[in-house]
C-alpha positions, 0 to 999 in steps of 0.5 A, a space after each residue: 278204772 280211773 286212769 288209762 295206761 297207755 303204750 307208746 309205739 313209735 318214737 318219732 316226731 309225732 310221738 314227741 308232740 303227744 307227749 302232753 297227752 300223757 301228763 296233762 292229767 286227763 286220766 290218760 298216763 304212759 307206761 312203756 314207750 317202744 323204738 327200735 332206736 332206743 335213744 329216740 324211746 328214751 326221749 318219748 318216755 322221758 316227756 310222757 312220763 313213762 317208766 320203761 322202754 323196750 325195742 319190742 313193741 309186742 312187749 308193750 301189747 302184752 303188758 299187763 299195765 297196757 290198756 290202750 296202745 297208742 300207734 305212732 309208727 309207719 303206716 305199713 305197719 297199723 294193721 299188723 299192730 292193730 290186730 295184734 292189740 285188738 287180739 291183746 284186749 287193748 283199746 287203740 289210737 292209731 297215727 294217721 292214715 289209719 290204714 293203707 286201703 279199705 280192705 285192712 280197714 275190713 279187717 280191723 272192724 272185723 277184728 273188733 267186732 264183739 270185743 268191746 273195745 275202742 279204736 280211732 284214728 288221730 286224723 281226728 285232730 281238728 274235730 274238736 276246734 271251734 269252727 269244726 263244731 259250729 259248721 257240724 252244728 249249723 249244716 245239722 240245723 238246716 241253717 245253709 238249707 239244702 247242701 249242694 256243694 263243698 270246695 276244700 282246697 289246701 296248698 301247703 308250703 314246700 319243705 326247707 332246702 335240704 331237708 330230709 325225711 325217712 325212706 318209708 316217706 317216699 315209698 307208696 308200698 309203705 305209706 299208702 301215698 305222699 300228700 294224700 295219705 299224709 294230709 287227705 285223711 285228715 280232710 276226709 275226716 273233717 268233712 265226715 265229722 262236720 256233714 255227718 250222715 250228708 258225708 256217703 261218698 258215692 263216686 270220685 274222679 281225681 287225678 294226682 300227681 307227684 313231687 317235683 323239684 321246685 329249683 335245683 336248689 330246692 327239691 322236695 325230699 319224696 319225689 316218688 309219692 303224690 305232691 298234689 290231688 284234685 278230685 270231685 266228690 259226688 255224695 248220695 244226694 247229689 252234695 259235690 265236693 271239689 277236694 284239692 290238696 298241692 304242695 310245694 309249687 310255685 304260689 303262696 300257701 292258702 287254705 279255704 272251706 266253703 260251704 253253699 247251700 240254699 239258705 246261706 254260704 259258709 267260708 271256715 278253715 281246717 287249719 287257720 291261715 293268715 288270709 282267713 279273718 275268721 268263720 264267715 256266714 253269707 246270706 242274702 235277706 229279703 231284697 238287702 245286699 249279701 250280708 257276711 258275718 264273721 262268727 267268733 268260733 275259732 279253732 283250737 291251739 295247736 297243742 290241744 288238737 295234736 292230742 285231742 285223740 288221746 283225749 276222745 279215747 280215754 272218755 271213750 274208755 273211763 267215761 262211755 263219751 261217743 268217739 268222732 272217729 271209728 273203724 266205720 268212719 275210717 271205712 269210707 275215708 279209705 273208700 274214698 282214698 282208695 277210689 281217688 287213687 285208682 280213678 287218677 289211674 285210669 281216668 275215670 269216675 271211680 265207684 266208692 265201694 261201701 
């Protein structure tokens, strides 16, 4: 096999961003594109280069010039197509959240068991940016020393005066959640991806809380699931993770990743955000003050992290490559996703099952 054929299902704004994926040459091609809005599928196959379109994504499953199946579609229905492609003999790259609690996550690693096939998860976008591999490399190294604490804080902007989204947004049942479904996979992932075996999240005590008009002018689009989470993380050996996202309040937008260890500090970024400089190392030397460095590894252009999943499962696929993110890796994402929410429930540290 020299080239990937994939099908599309899922026809909305992500989809139309993976196009590239498909036409950058990479080995990687498009052959069907599945919506129930035709018009919308059309669009997708236009820009992937795909030659046909269909309104039944069990017809792409049953293709036979389907490999692989790329899943971009509500999230209350991965586990259902996940099974159904894995049932099919087809690789998957699913959209983010992967699925919407630990036990589905089960139940695709079990379905996947013994097939040889591959399935990841597209919240492993930014594992490929510069400052990504650098702090995995540096922690690995031993170069901060003994790892003790993270703070990762995101506040993302409110959305536009009237915008809209699609009602599946705003249903938990059907989304899993708001921001932290939206956005903590893609945290969890990073912090996987960079710690490594240090990432075996054991306990979280969280709270969450939702959406809520800004002005009367300026009310976000899903005040029914969760605008904003603050939880702590405590590791196997002790590592604590203070995880915060918010979004839409009354405050600039930032971001920061900082990295405290027995040697050195690290301060780096998931996204990059006006206010970072770039990656900085702090150590102290001898009896000198602290000295900080401002290391060159940057994050990637936003076109290339968009795809980089389709990437990763095509070299999994044609070239044996190691994928960043697996059903394994996705199983302690959900455990965590799974004990935030239901510690913000009842108020209390909630066990991280295995």
């Amino acid at each position: 096999m020299k080239t990937v054929r994939y099908g599309v299902i899922g026809a909305g704004v992500i989809a139309n961003y993976m196009t590239r994926a498909f036409t950058e040459g990479r080995g990687s091609v498009a052959t069907v594109v599945a919506d129930l809005n035709l018009e919308a599928a059309r669009k997708v196959a236009t820009a992937s280069g795909a030659p046909r379109v269909t309104t039944d994504w069990q017809e792409v499953i049953a293709a036979a010039d389907v490999d692989a199946v790329y899943l971009a579609t509500p999230p209350f229905l991965h586990k259902p197509m996940t099974l159904a492609a894995l049932k099919a003999g087809k690789h998957v790259c699913c959209e983010k959240p992967f699925m919407l609690t630990q036990g589905e996550v089960r139940d695709v690693i079990a379905a996947q068991r013994g097939t040889g096939l591959h399935v990841n998860c597209a919240s492993s976008r930014y594992n490929c940016a510069g400052t990504a591999q650098k702090a995995k490399q540096m922690i690995a190294a031993g170069e901060l020393g003994h790892l003790y604490h993270i703070s990762y804080t995101q506040v993302n902007p409110p959305t536009k005066p009237g915008a809209t989204l699609p009602d599946w947004r705003n249903d938990p049942a059907r989304n899993g959640g708001g921001i932290s479904f939206d956005w903590g996979p893609y945290d969890l992932d990073w912090l996987s991806f960079v710690l490594g075996d240090l990432f075996r999240p054991q306990l979280v005590f969280g709270t969450v809380g939702n959406y809520f008009p800004l002005t009367a002018e300026r009310v976000p689009p899903c005040l029914g699931v969760d605008g904003r989470y603050t939880a702590q993380i405590i590791c196997a050996d002790g590592l604590t993770i203070l995880w915060e996202r918010r979004a839409a309040e009354h405050g600039p937008a930032r971001h920061s990743i900082e990295f405290r260890g027995t040697k050195g500090g690290l301060d780096t970024y998931f996204m990059p955000m006006p206010e970072k400089p770039g990656m900085l190392h702090h150590a102290y030397v001898g009896t000198d003050e602290l000295k900080t460095t401002v290391l060159p590894d940057k994050p990637p252009a936003f076109e290339d992290a968009i795809i980089n999943p389709v990437r990763e499962l095509t070299a999994a696929i044609l070239e044996g490559q190691p994928l960043t993110n697996t059903p394994a890796e996705n199983l302690r994402i959900h455990g965590v996703l799974d004990a935030l929410h239901a510690s913000a429930r009842i108020r209390q540290a909630v066990r991280v099952a295995e």
